[in-house]
C-alpha positions in Angstrom: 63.7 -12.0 -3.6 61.8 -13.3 -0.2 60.9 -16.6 0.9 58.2 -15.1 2.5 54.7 -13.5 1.2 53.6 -10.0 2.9 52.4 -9.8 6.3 49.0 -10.1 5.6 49.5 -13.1 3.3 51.5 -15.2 6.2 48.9 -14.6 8.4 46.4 -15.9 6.4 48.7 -18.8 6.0 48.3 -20.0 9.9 51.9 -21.1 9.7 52.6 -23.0 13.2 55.4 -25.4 11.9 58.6 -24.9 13.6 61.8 -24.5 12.2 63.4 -28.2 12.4 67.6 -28.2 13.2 67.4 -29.6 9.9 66.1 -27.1 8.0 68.1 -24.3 9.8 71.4 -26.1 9.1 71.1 -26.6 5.8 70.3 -30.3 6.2 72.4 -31.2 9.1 71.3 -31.7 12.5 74.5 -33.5 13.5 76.4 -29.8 14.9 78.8 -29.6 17.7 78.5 -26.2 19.5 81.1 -26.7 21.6 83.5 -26.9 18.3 82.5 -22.9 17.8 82.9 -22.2 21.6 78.9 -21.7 21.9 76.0 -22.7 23.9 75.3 -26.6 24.1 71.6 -26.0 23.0 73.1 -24.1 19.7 72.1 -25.2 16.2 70.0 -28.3 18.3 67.3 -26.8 20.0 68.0 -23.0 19.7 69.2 -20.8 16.3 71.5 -17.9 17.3 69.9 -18.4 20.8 66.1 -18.5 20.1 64.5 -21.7 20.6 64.0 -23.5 17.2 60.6 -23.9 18.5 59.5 -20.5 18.2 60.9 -19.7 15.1 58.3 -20.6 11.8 59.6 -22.8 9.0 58.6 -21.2 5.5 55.5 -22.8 4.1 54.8 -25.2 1.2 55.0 -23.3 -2.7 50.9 -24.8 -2.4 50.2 -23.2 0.5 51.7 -19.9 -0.7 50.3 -20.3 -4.3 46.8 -20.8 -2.8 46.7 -18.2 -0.3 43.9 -15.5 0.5 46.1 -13.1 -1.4 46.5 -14.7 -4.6 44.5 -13.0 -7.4 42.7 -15.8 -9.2 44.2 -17.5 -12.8 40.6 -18.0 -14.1 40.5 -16.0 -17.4 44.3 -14.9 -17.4 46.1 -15.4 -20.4 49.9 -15.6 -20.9 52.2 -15.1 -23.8 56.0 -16.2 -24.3 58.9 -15.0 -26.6 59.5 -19.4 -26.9 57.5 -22.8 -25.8 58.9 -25.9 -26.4 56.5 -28.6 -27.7 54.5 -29.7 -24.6 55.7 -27.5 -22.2 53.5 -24.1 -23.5 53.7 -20.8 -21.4 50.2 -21.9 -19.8 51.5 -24.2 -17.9 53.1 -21.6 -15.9 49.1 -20.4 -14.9 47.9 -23.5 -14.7 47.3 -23.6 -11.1 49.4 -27.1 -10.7 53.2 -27.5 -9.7 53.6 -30.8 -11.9 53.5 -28.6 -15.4 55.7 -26.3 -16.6 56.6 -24.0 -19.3 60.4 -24.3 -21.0 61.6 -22.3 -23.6 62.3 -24.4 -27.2 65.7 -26.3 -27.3 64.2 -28.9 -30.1 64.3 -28.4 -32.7 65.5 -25.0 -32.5 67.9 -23.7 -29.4 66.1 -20.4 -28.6 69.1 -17.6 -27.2 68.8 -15.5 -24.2 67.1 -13.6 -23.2 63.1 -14.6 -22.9 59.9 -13.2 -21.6 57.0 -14.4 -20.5 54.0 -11.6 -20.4 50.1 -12.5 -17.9 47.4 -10.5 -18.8 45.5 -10.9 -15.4 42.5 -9.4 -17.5 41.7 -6.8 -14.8 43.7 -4.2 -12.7 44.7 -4.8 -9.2 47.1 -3.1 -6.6 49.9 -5.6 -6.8 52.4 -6.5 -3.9 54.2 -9.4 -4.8 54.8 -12.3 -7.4 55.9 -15.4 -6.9 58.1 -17.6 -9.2 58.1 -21.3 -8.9 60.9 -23.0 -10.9 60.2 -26.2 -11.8 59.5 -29.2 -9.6 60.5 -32.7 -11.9 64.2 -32.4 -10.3 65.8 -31.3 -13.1 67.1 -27.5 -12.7 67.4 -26.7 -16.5 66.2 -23.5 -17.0 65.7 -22.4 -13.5 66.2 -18.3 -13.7 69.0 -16.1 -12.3 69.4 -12.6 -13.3 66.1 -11.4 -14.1 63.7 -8.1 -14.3 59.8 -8.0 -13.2 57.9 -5.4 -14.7 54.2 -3.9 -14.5 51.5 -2.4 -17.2 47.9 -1.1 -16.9 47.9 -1.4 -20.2 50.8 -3.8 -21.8 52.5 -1.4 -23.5 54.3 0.9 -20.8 55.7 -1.2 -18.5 57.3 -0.1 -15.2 60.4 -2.3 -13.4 59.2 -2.9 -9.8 62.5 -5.7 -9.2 65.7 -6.9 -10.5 68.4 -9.2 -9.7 69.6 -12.6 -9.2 67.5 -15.5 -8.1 69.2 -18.4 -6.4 69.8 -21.5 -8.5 67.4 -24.2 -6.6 63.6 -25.4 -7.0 62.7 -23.1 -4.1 59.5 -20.4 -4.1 60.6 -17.2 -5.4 58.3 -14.4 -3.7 59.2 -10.7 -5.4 58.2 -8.1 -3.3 57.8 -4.4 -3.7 56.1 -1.3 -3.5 52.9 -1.3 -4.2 51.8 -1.1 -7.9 48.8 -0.6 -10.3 48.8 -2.9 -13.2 46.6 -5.6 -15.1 50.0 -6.9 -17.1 52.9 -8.8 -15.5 56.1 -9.5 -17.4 59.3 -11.4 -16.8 62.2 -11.0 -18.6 64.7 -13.9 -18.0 68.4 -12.7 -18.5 70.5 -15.4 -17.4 69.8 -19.4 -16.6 70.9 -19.5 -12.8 73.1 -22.3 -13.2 74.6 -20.9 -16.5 73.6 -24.9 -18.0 72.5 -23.3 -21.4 70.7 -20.4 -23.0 67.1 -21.8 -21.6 64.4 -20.7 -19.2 61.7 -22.3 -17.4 58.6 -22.0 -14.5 56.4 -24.1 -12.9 54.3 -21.8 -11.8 53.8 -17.7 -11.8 51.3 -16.2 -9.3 50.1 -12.5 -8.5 49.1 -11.3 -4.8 47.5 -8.2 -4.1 49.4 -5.4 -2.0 48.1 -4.9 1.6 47.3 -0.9 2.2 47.2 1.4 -0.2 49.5 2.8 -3.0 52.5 5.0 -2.0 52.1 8.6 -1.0 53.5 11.9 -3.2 57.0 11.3 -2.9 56.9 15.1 -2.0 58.1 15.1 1.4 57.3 11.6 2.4 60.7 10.2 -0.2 60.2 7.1 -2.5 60.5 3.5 -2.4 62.3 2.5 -5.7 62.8 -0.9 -7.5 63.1 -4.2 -5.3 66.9 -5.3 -6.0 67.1 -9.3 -5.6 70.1 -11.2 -3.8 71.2 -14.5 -4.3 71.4 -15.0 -0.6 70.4 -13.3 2.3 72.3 -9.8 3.0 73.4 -9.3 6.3 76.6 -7.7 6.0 77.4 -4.8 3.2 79.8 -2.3 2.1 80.5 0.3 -0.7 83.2 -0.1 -2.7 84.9 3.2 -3.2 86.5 2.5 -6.8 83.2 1.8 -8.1 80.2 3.2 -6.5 79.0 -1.0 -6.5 77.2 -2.0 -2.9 78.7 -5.4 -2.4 76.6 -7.6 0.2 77.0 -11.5 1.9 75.4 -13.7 3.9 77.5 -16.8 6.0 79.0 -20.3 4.2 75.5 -20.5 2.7 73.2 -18.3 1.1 70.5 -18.6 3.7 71.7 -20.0 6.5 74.4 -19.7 9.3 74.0 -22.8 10.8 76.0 -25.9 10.7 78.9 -23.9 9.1 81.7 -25.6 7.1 83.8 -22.1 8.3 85.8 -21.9 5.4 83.8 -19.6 3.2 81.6 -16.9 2.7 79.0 -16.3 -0.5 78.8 -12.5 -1.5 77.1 -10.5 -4.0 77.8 -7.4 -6.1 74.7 -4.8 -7.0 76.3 -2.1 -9.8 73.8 0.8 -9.6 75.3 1.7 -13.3 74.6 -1.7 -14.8 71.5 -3.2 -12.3 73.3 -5.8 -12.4 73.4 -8.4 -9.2 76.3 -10.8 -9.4 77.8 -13.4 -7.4 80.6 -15.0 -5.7 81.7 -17.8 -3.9 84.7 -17.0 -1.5 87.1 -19.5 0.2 90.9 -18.3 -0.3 90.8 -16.8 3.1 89.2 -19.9 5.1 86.4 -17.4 6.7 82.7 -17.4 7.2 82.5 -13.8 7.9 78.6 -14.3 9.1 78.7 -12.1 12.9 81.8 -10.7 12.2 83.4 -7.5 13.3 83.3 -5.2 10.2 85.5 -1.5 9.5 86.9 -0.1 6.7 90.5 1.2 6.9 92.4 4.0 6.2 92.7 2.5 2.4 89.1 2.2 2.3 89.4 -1.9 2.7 86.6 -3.1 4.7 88.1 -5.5 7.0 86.4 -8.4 8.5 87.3 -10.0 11.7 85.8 -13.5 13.7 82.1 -14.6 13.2 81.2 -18.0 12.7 84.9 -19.0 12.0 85.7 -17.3 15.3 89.6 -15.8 14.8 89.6 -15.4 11.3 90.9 -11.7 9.3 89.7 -11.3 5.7 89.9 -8.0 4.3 88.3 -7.0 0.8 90.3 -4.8 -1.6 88.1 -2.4 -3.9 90.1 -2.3 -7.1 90.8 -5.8 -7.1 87.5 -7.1 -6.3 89.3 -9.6 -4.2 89.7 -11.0 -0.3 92.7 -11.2 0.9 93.6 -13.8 4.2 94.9 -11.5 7.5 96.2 -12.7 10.7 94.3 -14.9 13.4 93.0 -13.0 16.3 94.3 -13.7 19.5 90.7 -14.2 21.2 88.2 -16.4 19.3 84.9 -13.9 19.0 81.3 -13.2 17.0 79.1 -10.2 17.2 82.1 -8.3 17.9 82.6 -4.3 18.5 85.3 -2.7 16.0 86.3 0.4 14.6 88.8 2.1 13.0 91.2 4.4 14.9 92.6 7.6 14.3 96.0 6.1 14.1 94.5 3.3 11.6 94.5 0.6 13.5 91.1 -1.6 14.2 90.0 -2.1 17.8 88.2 -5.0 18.6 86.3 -5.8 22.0 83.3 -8.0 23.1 81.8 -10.9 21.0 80.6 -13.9 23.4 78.3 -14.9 20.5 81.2 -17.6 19.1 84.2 -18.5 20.9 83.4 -19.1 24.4 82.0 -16.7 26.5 83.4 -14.3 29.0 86.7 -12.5 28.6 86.4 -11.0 25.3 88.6 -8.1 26.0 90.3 -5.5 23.3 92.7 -6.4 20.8 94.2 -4.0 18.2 94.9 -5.6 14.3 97.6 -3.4 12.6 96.7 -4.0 8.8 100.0 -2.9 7.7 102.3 -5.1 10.0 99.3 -7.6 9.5 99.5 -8.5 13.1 96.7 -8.6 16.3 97.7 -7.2 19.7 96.1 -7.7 22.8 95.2 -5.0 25.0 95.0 -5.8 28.4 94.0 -2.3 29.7 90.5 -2.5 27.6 88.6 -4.6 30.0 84.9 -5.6 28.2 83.1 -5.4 31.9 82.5 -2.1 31.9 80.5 -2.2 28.9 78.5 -5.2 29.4 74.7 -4.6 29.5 72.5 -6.8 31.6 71.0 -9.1 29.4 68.6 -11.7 30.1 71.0 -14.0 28.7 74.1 -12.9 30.4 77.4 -12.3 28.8 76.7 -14.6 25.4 74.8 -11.2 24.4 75.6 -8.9 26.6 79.5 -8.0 25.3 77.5 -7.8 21.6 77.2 -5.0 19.2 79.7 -2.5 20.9 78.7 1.3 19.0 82.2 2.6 19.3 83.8 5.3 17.2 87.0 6.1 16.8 88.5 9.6 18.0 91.3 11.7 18.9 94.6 10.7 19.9 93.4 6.9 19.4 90.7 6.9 21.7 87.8 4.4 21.0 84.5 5.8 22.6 82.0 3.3 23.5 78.1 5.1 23.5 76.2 2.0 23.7 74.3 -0.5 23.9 75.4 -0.2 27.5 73.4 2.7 29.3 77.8 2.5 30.8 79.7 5.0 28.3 83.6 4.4 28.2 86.8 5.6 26.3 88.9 3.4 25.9 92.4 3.8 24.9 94.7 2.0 22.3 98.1 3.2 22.6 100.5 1.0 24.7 98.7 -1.4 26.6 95.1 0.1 26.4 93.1 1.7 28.8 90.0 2.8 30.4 87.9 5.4 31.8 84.0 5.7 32.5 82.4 7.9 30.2 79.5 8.4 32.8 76.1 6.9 31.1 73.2 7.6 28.6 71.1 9.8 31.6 67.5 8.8 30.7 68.2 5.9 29.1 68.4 2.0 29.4 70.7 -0.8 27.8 70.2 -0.1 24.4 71.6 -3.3 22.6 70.0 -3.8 18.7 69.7 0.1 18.9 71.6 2.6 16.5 74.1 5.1 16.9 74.9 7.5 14.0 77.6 10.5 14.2 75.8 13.1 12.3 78.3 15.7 13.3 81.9 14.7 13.5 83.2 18.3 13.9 81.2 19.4 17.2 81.2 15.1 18.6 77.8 14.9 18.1 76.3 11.4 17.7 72.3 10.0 18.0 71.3 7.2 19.6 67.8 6.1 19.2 65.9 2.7 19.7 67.0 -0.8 20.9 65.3 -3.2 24.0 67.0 -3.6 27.4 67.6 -7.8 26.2 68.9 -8.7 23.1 65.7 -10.8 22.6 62.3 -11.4 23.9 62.3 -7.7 25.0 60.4 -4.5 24.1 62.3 -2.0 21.9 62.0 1.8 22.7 62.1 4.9 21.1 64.6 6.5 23.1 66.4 9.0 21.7 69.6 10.7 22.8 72.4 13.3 21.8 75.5 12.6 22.7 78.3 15.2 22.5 82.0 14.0 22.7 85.0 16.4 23.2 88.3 15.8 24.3 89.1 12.3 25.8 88.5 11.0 28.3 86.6 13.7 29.2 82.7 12.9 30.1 80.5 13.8 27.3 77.3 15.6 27.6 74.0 13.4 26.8 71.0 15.3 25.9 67.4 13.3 25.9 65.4 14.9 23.1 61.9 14.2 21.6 61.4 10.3 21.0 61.2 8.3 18.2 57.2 7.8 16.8 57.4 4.4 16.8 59.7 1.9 19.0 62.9 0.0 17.5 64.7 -2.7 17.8 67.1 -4.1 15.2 66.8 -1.0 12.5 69.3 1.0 10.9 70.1 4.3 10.8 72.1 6.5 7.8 73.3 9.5 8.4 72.8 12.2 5.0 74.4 14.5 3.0 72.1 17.3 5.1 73.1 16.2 7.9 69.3 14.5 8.6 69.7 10.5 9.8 67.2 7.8 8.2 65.9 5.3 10.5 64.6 2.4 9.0 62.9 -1.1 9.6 62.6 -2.3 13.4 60.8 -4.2 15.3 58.7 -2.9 18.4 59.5 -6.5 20.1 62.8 -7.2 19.8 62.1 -11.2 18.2 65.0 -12.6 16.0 63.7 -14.6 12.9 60.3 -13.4 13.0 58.8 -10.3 11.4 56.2 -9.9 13.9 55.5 -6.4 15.4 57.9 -5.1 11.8 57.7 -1.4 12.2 56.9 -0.8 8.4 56.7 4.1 8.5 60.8 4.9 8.3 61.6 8.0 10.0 63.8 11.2 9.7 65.9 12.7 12.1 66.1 16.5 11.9 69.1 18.1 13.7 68.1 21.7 13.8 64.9 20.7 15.7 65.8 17.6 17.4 62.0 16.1 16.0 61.5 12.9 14.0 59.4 13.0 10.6 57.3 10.1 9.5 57.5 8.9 5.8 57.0 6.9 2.8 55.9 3.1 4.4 57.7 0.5 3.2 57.0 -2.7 1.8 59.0 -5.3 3.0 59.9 -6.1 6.5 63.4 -5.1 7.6 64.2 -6.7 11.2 66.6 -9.2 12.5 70.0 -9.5 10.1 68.4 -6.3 7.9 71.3 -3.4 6.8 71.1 0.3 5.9 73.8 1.9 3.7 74.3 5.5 2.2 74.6 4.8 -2.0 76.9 7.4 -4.0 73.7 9.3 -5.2 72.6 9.9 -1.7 69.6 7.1 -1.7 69.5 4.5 1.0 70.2 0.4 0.1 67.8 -0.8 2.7 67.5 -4.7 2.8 67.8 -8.3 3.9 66.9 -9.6 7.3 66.7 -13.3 8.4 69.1 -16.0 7.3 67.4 -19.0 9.2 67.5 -21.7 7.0 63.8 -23.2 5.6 62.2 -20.7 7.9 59.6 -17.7 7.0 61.4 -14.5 7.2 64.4 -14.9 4.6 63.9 -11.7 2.9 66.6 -12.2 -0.6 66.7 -8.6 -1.0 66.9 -4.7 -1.0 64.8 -1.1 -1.7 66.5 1.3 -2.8 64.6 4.8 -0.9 65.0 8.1 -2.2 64.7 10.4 0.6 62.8 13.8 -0.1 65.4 16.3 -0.7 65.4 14.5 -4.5 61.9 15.7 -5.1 59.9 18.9 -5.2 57.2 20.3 -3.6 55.0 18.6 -6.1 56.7 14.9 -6.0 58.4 14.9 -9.3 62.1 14.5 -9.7 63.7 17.5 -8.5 66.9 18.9 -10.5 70.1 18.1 -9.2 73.3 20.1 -9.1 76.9 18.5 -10.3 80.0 18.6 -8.8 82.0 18.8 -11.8 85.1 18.5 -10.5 87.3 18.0 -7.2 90.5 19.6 -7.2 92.5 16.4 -5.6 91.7 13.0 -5.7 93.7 12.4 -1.8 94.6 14.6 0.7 95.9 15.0 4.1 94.1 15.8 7.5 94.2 20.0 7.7 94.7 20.1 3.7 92.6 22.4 1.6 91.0 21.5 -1.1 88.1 23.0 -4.1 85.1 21.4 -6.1 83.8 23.7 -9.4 79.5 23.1 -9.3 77.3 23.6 -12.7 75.6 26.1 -10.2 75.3 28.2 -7.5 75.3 25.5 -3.9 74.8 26.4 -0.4 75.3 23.5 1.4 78.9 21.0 1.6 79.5 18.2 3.5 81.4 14.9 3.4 80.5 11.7 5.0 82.8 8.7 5.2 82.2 5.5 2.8 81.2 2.4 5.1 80.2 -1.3 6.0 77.4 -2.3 7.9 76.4 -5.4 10.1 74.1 -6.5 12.4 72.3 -2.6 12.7 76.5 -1.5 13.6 78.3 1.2 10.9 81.0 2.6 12.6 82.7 3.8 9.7 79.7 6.3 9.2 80.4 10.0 10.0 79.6 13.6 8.4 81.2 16.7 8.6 80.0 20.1 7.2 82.1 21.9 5.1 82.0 25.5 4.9 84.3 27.1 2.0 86.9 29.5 2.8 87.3 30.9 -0.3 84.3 30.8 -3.1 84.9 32.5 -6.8 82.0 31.9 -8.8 81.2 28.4 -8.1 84.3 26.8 -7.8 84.6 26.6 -3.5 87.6 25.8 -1.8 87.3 23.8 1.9 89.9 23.0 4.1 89.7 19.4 6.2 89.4 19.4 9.9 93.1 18.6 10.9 92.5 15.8 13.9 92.4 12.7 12.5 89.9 11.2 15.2 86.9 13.9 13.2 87.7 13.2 10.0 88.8 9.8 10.3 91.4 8.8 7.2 89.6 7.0 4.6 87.9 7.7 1.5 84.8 10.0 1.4 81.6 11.3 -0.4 82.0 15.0 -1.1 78.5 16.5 -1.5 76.9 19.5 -2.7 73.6 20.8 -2.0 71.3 23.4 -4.2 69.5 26.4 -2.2 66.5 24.1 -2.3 68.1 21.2 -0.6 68.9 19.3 -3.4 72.5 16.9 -3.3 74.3 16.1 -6.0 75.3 12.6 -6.8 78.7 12.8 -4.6 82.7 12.4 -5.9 85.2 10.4 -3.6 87.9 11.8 -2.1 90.6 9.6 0.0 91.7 11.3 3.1 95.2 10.8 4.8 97.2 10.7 7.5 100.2 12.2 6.7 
């Protein structure tokens, strides 16, 4: 779910209200920066830094509801599985916010679940719904988990979104690739606020797509089903022991501002069930919005700092449950970290909360459960030179970790550095990105983990206000803290700031979502055509368009079947650009050369479920496969994954098609952890990947 329309609808809206400190502190106006070590101006006359003034406030449900966009009501008609007397299921076409339809509760309590089916008489390319609960002040009814389908001809129907709505009386706006269809259904499985078995809507409105309907998936890949959130997601992770993608905002679902600091709201999509569920956390006294985020050794994704500035949680998989660490010793936000080869997580930067300046490295051991500081990992070195000095310019580190400890630094910086955790830390120059510039918002992905390689593409020279690029850039890594080589290769087709990049089981990295002028909290200049980084040639390949803007705040995360969870952006209170949600894109190598479904090969089963670094180990296939790799499980923030990593596998033994592999034996390549294990047809083709845990010792 969005709180905004398409681009084409806003603009038609002429929306020139700003956002109000209000409205982008959930109500409260009355915030103390200097009680979160930031800027004076914060949270008063600038959000996250930008001037409240240039950032739009999300327009009135009327204003929406009456847009250019809006197909018209006149001669739709609308049936419902249940009406209660006087509030029938056309009140929710009735073109007025003061009706509304209810399911019966007298005399008869009608169960879960319910439907509500428009015939808008004629076929359009739809885009978007929208969903107004209803406005009397009385939530009863107001619906959470939920499923929008489309039919040209009401009896096929075809699921374009699913989740969870949020329980309030705000606009609802669904929206997702577009769609052919005269006949709009909603199927109501839950009441958000779990009051009784009832469902309810002010008001349910249509808006035709802007473009044209999708290409052939055949080469170009495939948008799939919109997957709702019941807040805005800006942070993610997989969780190994299930496959789920679990996702959270800050303290509030779509807001940072004016933080209470002692909890975080989450949410849980189950690609087995399509299910979204929620969760409100507060045993480990941490608003893990900006935070620094790694998964360990155990595959725990650990987060550190943010808006409650020297706070450790770390989330457990088979518990489903966040556990309290130690404090940090230096308050931060928008911090650099990554897990090192001896399992440790190194920490540096993060000016964004916590005072500015001095935000050197740190090291949290999560089995002693204690921080470190490391005075020998200054932060200068790898400070860019933003516009805004250090509040952004120690942000965002891309760092991965390596061999014997090392941390190397590639970015934003054009500076490179290794940095060293053993002892007391230390430093070295890693000489710079030749050919590029300060790269902060960009995206570095280590495609290659066996040869060092890593890409770097995108980003703007100022954290804000600035024009993104479409740099691009291989860097090659070898023993530390030797200089790396950095190759400039073709650029990017379109310029970047803010997307996100995922590495793939062929070794190809997705780049998604962007914005050519790098412009927090708007989704101006959205760059809409993903593209796909081929390593064999070194050239970028345009594809499927997507529907929903992905910009400021928006993640990228590799799914167990080897489709990308592409979603959120915003998180600005009342404002315009709160996007509630996810796509799900299948990339091409799931379809054939005619765009259907392409035939998958299955791993059906790995030999070991853990195994040390240098350890051998064998997968049996249905068939014949000619292409293995394994890339680490992650978490993802703020456009940073540095958990992400593949390495090609090459078997050393094969009898029919069971193959046996052996693991690269330095720790710093294939980083401990747990892992997809993938295998690839002669065609291309992945399968949906097993998890194996990689050790130590």
């Amino acid at each position: 779910m969005s709180s905004l329309l398409p681009l084409i609808l806003l603009s038609a809206l002429s929306l020139a209200s700003p956002l109000s400190p209000e409205a982008a502190n959930a109500g409260s106006a009355a915030v103390n920066p200097s009680n979160e070590g930031k800027p004076a101006s914060e949270g008063v006359t600038t959000f996250d830094g930008v001037a409240l003034a240039g950032i739009e406030a999300a327009p009135a449900p009327e204003a929406v509801i009456a847009s250019g966009s809006s197909i018209p009501q006149t001669g739709w008609t609308v049936t419902a599985d249940s009406a209660q007397a006087g509030n029938p299921a056309t009140s929710a076409i009735d073109n007025t916010t003061t009706t509304f339809w209810h399911t019966e509760f007298n005399p008869v309590l009608a169960p879960l679940p319910h439907n509500i089916t428009i015939n808008m008489g004629s076929s359009y390319l739809v885009g978007s719904t929208t969903y107004l609960p209803r406005q009397d002040g009385n939530s009863n009814g107001n619906i959470g988990e939920h499923v929008i389908q489309l039919s040209t001809n009401g009896a096929t129907y075809t699921t374009v979104a699913f989740g969870t709505w949020i329980d309030d009386n705000t606009l609802k706006t669904s929206i997702f690739t577009p769609t052919n269809a005269q006949y709009i259904r909603i199927l109501a499985l839950s009441e958000a606020g779990n009051r009784g078995p009832w469902s309810s809507a002010a008001e349910i409105n249509v808006y035709t797509a802007s473009g044209t309907a999708p290409p052939s998936p055949a080469g170009n890949g495939a948008w799939g089903p919109t997957i709702e959130f019941p807040l805005v997601p800006v942070s993610a992770a997989i969780e190994w022991s299930t496959g789920n993608l679990l996702v959270w905002s800050s303290y509030n679902p779509s807001t940072f501002g004016g933080s209470n600091g002692v909890q975080t709201i989450t949410a849980t999509y189950s690609p087995a069930t399509q299910l979204v569920t929620q969760a409100l956390i507060t045993n480990t006294d941490h608003d893990m919005f900006c935070e620094g985020l790694s998964m360990n050794f155990n595959g725990q994704a650990i987060s550190t700092g943010g808006n409650t500035d020297t706070a450790t949680s770390y989330y457990d998989s088979p518990s489903n449950a966040w556990s309290k660490g130690a404090v940090m010793n230096i308050a931060r936000g928008y911090q650099a970290q990554a897990t090192t080869s001896q399992g440790n997580a190194f920490v540096i930067g993060a000016s964004w909360s916590g005072g500015t300046g001095g935000k050197n490295g740190e090291l949290y051991n999560p089995t002693a459960n204690t921080w470190t500081l490391l005075p020998g990992c200054p932060v200068a070195p790898m400070l860019t030179a933003d516009a805004q000095g250090v509040y952004r310019a120690d942000n965002h580190g891309m760092l991965f970790g390596w061999s014997n400890g090392y941390i190397f630094q590639a970015g934003p910086s054009v500076a490179m550095n290794w940095y060293g955790t053993t002892g007391t830390g230390s430093q070295a120059s890693a000489g710079s990105r030749t050919g590029d510039s300060d790269a902060m918002c960009g995206d570095a992905i280590m495609y290659d983990a066996v040869n060092g390689k890593i890409l770097v593409v995108g980003g703007s020279v100022d954290y804000q206000d600035s024009n993104a690029t479409t740099n691009a850039h291989i860097i090659t890594i070898g023993t530390p803290p030797a200089v790396p080589t950095v190759q400039t290769i073709n650029s990017m087709s379109y310029a970047r700031a803010f997307a996100n990049g995922v590495v793939l089981p062929d070794g190809t990295v997705f780049i998604t979502g962007g914005q050519v002028y790098a412009n927090p909290f708007s989704d101006a200049t959205a760059q809409f055509i993903p593209e796909l980084f081929n390593p064999t040639t070194n050239t970028f390949k345009q594809l499927a368009p997507m529907a929903i803007p992905r910009t400021y705040h928006s993640t990228g995360i590799l799914m167990p079947d080897g489709t990308v969870a592409n979603g959120g952006g915003g998180l600005c209170g009342n404002c315009a650009t709160n996007h509630y949600d996810a796509q799900i894109y299948s990339p091409p190598y799931l379809f054939t050369a005619t765009g259907t479904l392409a035939t998958r090969p299955v791993i059906n089963s790995v030999s070991v479920a853990s195994i040390k670094v240098g350890g051998s180990f064998s997968i049996n296939t249905n068939i014949a496969c000619t292409m293995f790799s394994i890339i680490r499980l992650t978490s993802t923030t703020h456009t940073v994954n540095t958990d992400q990593r593949r390495i090609a596998l090459t078997p050393t033994a094969t009898s029919g098609t069971t193959y046996t592999f052996t693991i690269p034996s330095d720790p710093g390549k294939a980083l401990p952890g747990y892992w997809y294990v993938w295998a690839l047809n002669s065609a291309g083709v992945p399968s949906v990947s097993k998890t194996i845990k990689i050790t130590l010792t």
